[in-house]
MIVEX-271665 format. One record per residue (C-alpha): x, y, z. Coordinates in Angstrom, 1 decimal. Each point is the difference from the previous one (the first is absolute). Layout:
REM MIVEX-271665
+--------+--------+--------+
!      X !      Y !      Z !
+--------+--------+--------+
!      X !      Y !      Z !
...
+--------+--------+--------+
END
This chain:
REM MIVEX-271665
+--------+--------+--------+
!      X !      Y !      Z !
+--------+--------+--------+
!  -34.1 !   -0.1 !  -20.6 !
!    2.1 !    1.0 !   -2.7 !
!    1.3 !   -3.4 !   -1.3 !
!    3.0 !   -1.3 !   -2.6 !
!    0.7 !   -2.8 !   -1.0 !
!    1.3 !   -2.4 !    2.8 !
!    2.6 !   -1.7 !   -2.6 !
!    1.6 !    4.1 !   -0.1 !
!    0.6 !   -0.8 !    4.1 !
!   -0.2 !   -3.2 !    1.3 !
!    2.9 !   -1.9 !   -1.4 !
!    2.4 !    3.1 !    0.7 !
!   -1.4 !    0.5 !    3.8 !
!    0.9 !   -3.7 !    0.6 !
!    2.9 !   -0.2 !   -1.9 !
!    1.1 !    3.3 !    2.2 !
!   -1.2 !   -1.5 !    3.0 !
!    2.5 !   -2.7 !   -0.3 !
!    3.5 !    1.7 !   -0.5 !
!    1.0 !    1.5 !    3.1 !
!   -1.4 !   -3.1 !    1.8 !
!    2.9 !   -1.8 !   -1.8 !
!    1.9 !    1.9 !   -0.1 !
!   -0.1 !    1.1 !    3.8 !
!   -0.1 !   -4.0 !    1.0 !
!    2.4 !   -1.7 !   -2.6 !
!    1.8 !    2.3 !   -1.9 !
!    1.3 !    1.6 !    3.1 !
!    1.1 !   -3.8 !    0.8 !
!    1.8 !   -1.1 !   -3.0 !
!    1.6 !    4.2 !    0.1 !
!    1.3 !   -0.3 !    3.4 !
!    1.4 !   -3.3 !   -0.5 !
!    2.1 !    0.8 !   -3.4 !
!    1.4 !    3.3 !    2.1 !
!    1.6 !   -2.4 !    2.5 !
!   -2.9 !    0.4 !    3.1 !
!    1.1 !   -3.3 !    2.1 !
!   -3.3 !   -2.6 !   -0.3 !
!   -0.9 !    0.5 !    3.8 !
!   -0.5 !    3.5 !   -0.6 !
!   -1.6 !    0.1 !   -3.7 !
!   -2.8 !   -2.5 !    1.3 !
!   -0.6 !    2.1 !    3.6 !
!   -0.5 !    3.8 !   -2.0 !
!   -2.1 !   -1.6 !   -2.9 !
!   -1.8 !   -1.7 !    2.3 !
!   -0.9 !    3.0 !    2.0 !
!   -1.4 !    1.6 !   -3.3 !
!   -2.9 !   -2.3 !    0.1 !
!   -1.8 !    1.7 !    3.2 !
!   -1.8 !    2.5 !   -1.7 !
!   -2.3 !   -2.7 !   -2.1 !
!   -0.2 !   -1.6 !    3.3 !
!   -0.9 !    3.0 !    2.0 !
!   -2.2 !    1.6 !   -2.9 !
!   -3.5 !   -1.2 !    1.8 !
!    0.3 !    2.6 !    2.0 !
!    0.3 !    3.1 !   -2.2 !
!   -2.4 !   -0.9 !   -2.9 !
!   -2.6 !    1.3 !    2.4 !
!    1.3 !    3.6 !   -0.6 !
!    0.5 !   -0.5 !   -3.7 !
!   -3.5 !   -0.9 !   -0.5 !
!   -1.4 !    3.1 !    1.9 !
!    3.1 !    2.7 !   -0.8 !
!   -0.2 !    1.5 !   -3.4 !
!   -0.7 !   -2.3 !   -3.7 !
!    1.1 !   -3.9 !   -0.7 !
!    1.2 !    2.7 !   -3.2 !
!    2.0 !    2.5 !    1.9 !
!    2.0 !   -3.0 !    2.1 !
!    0.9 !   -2.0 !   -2.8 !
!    1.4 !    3.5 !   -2.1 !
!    1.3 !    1.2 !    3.5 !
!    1.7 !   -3.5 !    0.4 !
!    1.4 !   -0.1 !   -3.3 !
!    1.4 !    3.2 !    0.1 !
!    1.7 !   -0.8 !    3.2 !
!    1.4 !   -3.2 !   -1.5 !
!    1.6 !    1.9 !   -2.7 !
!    1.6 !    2.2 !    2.3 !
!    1.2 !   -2.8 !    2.0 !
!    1.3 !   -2.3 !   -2.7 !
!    2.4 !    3.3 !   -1.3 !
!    1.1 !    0.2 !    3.6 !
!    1.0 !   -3.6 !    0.2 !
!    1.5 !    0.3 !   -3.4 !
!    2.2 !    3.2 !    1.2 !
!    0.6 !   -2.1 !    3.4 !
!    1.7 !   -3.2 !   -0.7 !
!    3.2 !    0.4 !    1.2 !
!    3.1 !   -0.4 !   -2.4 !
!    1.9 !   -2.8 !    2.1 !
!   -1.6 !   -3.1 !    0.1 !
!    2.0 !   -1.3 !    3.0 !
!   -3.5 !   -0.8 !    1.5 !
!    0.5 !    2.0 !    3.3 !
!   -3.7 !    0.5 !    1.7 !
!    1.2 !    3.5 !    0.5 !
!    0.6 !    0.8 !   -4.0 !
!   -4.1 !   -1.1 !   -0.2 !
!   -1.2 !    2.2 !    2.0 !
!   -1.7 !    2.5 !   -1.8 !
!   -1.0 !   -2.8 !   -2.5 !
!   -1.7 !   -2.0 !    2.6 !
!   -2.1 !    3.1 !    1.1 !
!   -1.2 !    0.7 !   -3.6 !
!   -1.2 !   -3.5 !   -0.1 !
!   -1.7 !    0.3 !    3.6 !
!   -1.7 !    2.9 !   -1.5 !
!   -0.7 !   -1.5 !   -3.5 !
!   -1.5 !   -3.0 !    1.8 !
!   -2.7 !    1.9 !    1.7 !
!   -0.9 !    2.0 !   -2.9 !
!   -0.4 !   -3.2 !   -2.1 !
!   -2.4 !   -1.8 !    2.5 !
!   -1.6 !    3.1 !    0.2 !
!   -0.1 !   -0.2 !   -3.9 !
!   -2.0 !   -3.8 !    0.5 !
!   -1.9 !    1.4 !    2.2 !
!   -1.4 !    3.0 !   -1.8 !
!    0.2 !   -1.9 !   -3.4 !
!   -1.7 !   -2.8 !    1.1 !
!   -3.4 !    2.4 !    0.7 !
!    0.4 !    1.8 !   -2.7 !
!   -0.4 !   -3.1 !   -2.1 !
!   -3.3 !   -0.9 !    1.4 !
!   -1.4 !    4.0 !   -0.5 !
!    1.2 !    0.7 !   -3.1 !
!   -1.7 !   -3.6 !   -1.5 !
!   -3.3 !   -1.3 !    0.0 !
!   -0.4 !   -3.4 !    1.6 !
!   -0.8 !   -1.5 !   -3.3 !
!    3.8 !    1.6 !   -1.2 !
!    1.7 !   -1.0 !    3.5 !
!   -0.3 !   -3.5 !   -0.8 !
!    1.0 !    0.5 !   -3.7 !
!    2.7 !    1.9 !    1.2 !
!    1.7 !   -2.5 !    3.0 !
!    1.9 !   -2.0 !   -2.3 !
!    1.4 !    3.0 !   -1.8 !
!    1.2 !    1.4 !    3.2 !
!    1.0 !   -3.2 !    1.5 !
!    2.5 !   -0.2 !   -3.8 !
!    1.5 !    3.2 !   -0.1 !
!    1.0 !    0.0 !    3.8 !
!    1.7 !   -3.1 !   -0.7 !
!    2.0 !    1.3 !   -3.1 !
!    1.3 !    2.6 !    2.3 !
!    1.5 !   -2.8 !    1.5 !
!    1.2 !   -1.3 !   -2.7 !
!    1.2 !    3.4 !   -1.1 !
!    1.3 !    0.8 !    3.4 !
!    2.1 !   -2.9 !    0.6 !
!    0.6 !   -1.5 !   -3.5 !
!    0.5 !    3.3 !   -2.0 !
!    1.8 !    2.5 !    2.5 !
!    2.0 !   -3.0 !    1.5 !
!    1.4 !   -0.8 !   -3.6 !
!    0.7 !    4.0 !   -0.7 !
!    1.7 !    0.4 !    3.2 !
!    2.3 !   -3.2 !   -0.7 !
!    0.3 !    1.3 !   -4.1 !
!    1.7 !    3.1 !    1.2 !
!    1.9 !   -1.3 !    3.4 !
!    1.9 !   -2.4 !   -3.2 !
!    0.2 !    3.0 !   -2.7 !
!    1.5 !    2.6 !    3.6 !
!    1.1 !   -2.1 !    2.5 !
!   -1.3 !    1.6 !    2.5 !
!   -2.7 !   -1.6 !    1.8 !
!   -1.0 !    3.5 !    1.8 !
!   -0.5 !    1.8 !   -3.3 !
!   -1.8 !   -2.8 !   -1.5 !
!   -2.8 !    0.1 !    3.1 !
!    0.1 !    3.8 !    0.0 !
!   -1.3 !   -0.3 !   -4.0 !
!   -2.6 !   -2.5 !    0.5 !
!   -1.7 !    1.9 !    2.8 !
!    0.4 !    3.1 !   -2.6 !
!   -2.6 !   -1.9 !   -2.5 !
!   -2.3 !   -0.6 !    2.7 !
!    0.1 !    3.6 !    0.9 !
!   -0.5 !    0.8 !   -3.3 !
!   -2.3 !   -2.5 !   -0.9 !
!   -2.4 !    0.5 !    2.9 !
!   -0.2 !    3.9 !   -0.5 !
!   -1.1 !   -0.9 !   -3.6 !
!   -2.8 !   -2.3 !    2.0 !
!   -0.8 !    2.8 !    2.3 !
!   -0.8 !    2.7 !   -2.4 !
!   -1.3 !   -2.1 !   -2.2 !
!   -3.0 !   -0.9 !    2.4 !
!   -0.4 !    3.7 !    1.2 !
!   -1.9 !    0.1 !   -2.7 !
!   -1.5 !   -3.0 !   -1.1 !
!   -1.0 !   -1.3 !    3.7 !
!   -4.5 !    0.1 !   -0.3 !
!   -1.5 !    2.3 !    2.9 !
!   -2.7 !   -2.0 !    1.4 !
!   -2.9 !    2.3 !    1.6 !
!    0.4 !   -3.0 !    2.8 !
!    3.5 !    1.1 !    0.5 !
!   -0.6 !    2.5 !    2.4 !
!    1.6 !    0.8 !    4.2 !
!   -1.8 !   -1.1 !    2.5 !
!    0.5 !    3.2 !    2.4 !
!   -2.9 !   -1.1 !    2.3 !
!    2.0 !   -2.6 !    1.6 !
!    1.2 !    1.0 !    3.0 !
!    3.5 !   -1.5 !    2.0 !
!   -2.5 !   -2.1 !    2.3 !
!   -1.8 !   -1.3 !   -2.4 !
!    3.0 !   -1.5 !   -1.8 !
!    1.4 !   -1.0 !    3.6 !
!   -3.6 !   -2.1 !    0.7 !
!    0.2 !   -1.5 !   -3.5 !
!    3.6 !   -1.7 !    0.5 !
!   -0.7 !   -1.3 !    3.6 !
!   -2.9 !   -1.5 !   -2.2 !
!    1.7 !   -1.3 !   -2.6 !
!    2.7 !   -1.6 !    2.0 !
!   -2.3 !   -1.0 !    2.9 !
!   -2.5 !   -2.0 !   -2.7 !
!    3.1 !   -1.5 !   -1.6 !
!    1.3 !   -1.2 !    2.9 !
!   -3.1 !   -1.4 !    1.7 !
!   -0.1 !   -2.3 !   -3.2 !
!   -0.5 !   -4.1 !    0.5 !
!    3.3 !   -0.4 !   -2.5 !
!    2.2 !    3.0 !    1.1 !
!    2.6 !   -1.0 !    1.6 !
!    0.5 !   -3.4 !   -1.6 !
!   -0.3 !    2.4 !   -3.3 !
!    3.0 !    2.1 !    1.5 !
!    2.2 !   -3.0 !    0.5 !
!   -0.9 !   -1.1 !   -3.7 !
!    1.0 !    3.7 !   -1.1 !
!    3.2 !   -0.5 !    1.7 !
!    1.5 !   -2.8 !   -0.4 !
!   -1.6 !   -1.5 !   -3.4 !
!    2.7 !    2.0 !   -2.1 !
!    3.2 !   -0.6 !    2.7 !
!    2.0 !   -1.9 !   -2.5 !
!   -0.1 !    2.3 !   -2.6 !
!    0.1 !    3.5 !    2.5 !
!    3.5 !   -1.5 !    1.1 !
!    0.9 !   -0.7 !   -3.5 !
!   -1.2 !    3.1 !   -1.8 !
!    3.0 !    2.5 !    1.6 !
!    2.7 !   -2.5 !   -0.4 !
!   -0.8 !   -1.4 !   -3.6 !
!    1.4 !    2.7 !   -1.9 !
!    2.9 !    0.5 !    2.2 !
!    0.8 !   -3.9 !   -0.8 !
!   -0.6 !    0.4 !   -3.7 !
!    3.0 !    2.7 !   -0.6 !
!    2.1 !   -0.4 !    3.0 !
!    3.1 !   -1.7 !   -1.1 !
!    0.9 !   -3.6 !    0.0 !
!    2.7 !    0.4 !    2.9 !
!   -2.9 !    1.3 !    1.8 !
!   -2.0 !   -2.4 !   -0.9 !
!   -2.1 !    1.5 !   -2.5 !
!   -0.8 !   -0.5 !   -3.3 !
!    1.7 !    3.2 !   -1.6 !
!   -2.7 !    1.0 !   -2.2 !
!    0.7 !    3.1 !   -1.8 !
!   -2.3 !    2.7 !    0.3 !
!   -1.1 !   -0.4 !   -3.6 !
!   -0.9 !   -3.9 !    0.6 !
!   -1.6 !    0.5 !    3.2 !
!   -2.4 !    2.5 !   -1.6 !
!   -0.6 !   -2.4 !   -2.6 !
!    0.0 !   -3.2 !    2.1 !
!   -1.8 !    0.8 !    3.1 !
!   -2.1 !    2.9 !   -0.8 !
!   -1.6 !   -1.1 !   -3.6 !
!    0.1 !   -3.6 !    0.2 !
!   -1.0 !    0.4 !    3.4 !
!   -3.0 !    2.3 !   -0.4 !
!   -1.2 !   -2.6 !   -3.1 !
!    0.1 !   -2.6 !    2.8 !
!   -1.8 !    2.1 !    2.4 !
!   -2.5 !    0.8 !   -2.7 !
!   -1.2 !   -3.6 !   -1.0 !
!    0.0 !   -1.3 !    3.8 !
!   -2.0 !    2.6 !    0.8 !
!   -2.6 !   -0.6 !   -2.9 !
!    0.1 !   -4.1 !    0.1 !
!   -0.6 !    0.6 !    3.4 !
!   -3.3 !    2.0 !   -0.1 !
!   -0.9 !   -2.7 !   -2.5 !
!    0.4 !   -2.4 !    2.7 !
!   -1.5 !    1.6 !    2.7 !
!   -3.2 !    0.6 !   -2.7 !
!   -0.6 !   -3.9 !   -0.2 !
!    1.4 !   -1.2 !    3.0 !
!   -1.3 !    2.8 !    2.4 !
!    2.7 !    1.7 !    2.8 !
!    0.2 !   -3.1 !    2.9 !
!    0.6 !   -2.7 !   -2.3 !
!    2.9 !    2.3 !   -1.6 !
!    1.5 !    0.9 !    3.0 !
!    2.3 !   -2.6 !    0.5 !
!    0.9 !   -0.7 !   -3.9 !
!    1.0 !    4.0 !    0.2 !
!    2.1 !   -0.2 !    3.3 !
!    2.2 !   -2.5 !   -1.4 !
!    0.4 !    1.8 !   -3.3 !
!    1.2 !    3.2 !    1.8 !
!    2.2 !   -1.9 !    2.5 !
!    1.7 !   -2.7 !   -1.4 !
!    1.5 !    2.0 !   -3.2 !
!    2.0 !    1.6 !    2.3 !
!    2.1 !   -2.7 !   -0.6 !
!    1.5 !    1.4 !   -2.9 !
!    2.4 !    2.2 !    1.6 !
!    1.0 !   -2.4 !    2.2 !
!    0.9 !   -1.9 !   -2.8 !
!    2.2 !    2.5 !   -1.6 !
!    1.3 !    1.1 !    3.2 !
!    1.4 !   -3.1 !    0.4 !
!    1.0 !   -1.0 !   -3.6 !
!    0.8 !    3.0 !   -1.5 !
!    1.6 !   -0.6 !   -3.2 !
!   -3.5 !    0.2 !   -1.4 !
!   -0.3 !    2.0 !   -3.9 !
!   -1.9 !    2.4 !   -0.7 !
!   -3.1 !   -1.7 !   -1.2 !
!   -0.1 !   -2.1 !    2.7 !
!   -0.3 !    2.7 !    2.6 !
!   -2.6 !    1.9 !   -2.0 !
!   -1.6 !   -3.2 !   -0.2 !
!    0.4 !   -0.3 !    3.7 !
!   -1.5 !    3.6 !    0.6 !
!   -2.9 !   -0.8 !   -1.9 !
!   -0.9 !   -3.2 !    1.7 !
!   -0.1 !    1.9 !    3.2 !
!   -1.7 !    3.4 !   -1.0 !
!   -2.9 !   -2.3 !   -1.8 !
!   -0.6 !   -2.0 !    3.0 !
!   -0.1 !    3.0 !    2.5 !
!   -2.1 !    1.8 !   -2.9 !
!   -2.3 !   -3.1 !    0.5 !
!    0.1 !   -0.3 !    3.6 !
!   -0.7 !    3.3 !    0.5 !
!   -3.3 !   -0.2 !   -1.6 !
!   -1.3 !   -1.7 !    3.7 !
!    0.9 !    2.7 !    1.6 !
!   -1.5 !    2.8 !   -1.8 !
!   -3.4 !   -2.0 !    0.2 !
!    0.8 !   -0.5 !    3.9 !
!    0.2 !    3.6 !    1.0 !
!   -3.6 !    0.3 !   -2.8 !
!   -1.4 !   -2.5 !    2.5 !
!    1.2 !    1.6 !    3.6 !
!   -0.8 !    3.3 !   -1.0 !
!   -3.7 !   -1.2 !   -1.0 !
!   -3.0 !    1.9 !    1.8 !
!   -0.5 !    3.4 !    0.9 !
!    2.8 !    2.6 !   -0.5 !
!    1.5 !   -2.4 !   -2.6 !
!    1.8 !    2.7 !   -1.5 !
!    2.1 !    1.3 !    3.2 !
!    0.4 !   -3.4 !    1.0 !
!    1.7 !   -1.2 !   -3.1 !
!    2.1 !    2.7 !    0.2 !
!    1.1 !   -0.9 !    3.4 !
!    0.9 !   -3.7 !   -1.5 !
!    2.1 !    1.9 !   -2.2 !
!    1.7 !    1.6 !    2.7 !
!    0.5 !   -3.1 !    1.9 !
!    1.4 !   -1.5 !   -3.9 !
!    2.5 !    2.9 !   -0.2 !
!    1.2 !   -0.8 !    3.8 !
!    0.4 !   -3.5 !   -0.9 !
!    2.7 !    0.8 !   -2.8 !
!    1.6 !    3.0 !    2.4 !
!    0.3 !   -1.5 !    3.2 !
!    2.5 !   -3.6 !   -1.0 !
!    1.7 !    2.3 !   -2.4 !
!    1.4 !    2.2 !    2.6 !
!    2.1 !   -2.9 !    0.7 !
!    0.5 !   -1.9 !   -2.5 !
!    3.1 !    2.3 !   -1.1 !
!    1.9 !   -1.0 !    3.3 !
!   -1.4 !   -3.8 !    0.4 !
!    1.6 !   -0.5 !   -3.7 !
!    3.5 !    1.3 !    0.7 !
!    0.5 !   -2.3 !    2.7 !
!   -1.6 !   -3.1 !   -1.4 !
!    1.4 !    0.5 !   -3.9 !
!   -2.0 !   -0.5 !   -2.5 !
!   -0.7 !   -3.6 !    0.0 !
!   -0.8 !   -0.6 !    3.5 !
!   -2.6 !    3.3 !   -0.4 !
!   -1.7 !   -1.4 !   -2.8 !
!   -0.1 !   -3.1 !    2.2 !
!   -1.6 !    1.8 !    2.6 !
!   -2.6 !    1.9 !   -2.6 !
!   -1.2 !   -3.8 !   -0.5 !
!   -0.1 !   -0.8 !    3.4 !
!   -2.5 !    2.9 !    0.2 !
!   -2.4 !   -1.9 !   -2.4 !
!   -1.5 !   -1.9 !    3.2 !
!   -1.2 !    3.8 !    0.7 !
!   -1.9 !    0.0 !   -3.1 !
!   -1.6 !   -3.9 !    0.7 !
!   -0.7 !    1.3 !    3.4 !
!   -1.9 !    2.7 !   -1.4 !
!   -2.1 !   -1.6 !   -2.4 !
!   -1.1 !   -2.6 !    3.4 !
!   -1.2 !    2.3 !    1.9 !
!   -2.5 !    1.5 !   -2.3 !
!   -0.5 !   -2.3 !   -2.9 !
!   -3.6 !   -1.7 !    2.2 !
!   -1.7 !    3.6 !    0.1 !
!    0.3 !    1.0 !   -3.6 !
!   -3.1 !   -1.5 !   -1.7 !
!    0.1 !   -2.6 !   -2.6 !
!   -1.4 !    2.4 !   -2.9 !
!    2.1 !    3.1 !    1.0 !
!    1.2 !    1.4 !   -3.0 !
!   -1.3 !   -2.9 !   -2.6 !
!   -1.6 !    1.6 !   -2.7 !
+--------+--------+--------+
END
C-alpha cells in the first residue's frame, strides 16, 4: 500500500464532499429565490434535486465493483468542475424568475447532483481503504468537522460574497454568476490537488469477477432481509414523518427571510441572510448536534426520544412568531434562527441513532444506506409542495400549518419508542 499521511487527504476529501451537496440543495434555493423564481416553483425544482441521495442505493453496487474508490472520486471531481463553469456560464441575465430562463441551470444541477452522491459514495469507501481501522476512528471526527465547515463555507461564506457584490453591482444575476465562479475555481484547485495526493491502497482494486446476476441476487437480498425485519415498517414511518415539520419548513424559510415585508417576509438582504441564517445557524446546528450525542451517551436512545422530538418540533415556532410580528431587529431574528437550528441540531441526534438501530444485523451497510434513502425522500417529497401550499395560505397561516405538523413527529416517536432498548446508545 503506498501510504501518506491521512491529515494530506482526509480533511480536503470531506471538506470537498460537502460543496456541491450545498450548494446543489441550498444555494440553488436562496439563488432562485433572489432571481425572482415564484416560492411554489423554487421549493418543487430544489426539491426534485434531492432524488439522487435518495435513489443512490441502487448504483453504489456498480461503484464498488467498476474501476477504483480513486478513479470515481478524481472522475467525479473533474466532472464537478466542469459542471460548476457550465452553471456559472448558464445563469441567465434576467432575473424575472421565469422557469423557462432556468432551464439549462436546472439540468446542470440535475447532473451535478448525481455526480456529488456518486462523490459520497465513492469517498465514503475510499475512507475506509486508504485507513487502517485504528486511523478510521481517529479520523471520524476530522471528517465529520471539515464536512460541516463546508457548510459553513457553503452557505455562510458564498451567501455573504454573492450579497457583497449584488450591493457593490446591482445586479443580482451577476452577483450569483461570480459566486458559482469561486466554486468553479475553488473546486478545480480541490480536484488537482488530490490527483496527486489521494494514497493508492493495494485494497483499492475492481472487482471484474462480479457478474450482472450476481449484483441482481445481492439487491433482492438486501432489500428482501431489510424488509422482512421485526421493526421495518414501523422504522419507515419513523423515517418519514419524524422530520415533517422541519421538511415543510426547510424550502420556505429562506424564501420568508428575504422576501419583502408586503409579502410578508422579513426582507433580509442577501448579505444578512448569509450572515444570519447560514453562520449563526450552522453554530446552532453544531452545538445541538453535540449536546445531543452527550445526551444520548448518558441517557441511552428511548429515554431521549421524546426530549429530542420536542426540541425539533416545537422551535418551529419561531417563524411563526416573526411571521406574525414582524417588526422584529436584527438580533432578534438571528437569535430566533439559532433557537431553531440548535433544537433541530439536537433533535436530530435521535434520528441518526434510529436508522444505527433499524439498520442493525446482517447487511448493515446497504441497509443504512437505504435509511438514507428513505431520509432524503422525507425532505423531497413535502417540499414539492410546500412552494404552492405557502402561496395560498401566506406566510403565517403556513408556519401555522408547519406546527400543526408537529403531531407527525409525536406520532412518530409512539409508535417506536417501546422497541428501542433501554441501553441503546448509552455509553
Amino acid at each position: 500500500m503506498k501510504t501518506r499521511n491521512p491529515w494530506f487527504w482526509v480533511p480536503t476529501l470531506y471538506f470537498a464532499e460537502g460543496i456541491p451537496y450545498f450548494v446543489v440543495n441550498n444555494i440553488s434555493t436562496i439563488m432562485f429565490k433572489k432571481m425572482g423564481m415564484s416560492n411554489a416553483d423554487m421549493a418543487l425544482y430544489t426539491s426534485l434535486l434531492y432524488l439522487p441521495w435518495m435513489i443512490k442505493p441502487f448504483w453504489s453496487p456498480f461503484v464498488d465493483i467498476l474501476k477504483t474508490k480513486r478513479w470515481w472520486i478524481v472522475a467525479m471531481e473533474t466532472l464537478v468542475a466542469v459542471l460548476f463553469f457550465g452553471l456559472a456560464a448558464s445563469l441567465p441575465a434576467s432575473s424575472d424568475g421565469t422557469v423557462s430562463l432556468f432551464t439549462v441551470t436546472l439540468v446542470l444541477f440535475w447532473i451535478t447532483a448525481f455526480a456529488s452522491a456518486t462523490h459520497d459514495i465513492a469517498a465514503d469507501g475510499f475512507y475506509m481503504l486508504g485507513l487502517s481501522q485504528h486511523d478510521q476512528s481517529l479520523f471520524v471526527g476530522i471528517r465529520s468537522t471539515f464536512y460541516r465547515l463546508s457548510n459553513l463555507f457553503v452557505q455562510g461564506a458564498l451567501v455573504v460574497l454573492a450579497g457583497v457584490i449584488e450591493q457593490h453591482s446591482g445586479d443580482i444575476p451577476h452577483s450569483w454568476r461570480m459566486t458559482l465562479l469561486v466554486v468553479a475555481v475553488l473546486w478545480t484547485a480541490l480536484t488537482l490537488y488530490h490527483m496527486f495526493s489521494l494514497p493508492h491502497p493495494s485494497s483499492d482494486s475492481p472487482r471484474p469477477e462480479t457478474r450482472p446476476a450476481e449484483i441482481l441476487r445481492g439487491f433482492g437480498r438486501t432489500f428482501s432481509t431489510f424488509f422482512r425485519k421485526k421493526l421495518a415498517w414501523l422504522g419507515i414511518a419513523f423515517m418519514l414523518l419524524y422530520r415533517l415539520p422541519e421538511a415543510f419548513a426547510l424550502k420556505i424559510v429562506p424564501a420568508f427571510l428575504v422576501d419583502g415585508t408586503e409579502a410578508g417576509g422579513m426582507a433580509l438582504s442577501t448579505v444578512n441572510y448569509g450572515l444570519i441564517n447560514n453562520t449563526v445557524g450552522v453554530v446552532g446546528i453544531v452545538l445541538g448536534g453535540i449536546l445531543g450525542g452527550i445526551a444520548v451517551s448518558r441517557r441511552g436512545l428511548r429515554r431521549s426520544l421524546w426530549p429530542m422530538a420536542l426540541s425539533l418540533a416545537l422551535p418551529c415556532a419561531v417563524y411563526l412568531y416573526m411571521a406574525l410580528v414582524q417588526d422584529v431587529p436584527l438580533w432578534l431574528v438571528g437569535t430566533c434562527v439559532f433557537i431553531e437550528q440548535f433544537g433541530y441540531g439536537y433533535g436530530f441526534t435521535a434520528y441518526m441513532l434510529y436508522m444505527i438501530f433499524v439498520s442493525d444485523g446482517e447487511f448493515k451497510t446497504s441497509h443504512y444506506s437505504l435509511c438514507t434513502a428513505f431520509m432524503a425522500a422525507s425532505m423531497m417529497l413535502p417540499g414539492l409542495v410546500a412552494g404552492v401550499l405557502q402561496e395560498r395560505m401566506g406566510y403565517p397561516a403556513y408556519f401555522g400549518f408547519v406546527m400543526v405538523t408537529c403531531l407527525a413527529t409525536f406520532l412518530a416517536v409512539m409508535l417506536v419508542r417501546k422497541g428501542v432498548p433501554d441501553d441503546f446508545g448509552r455509553k
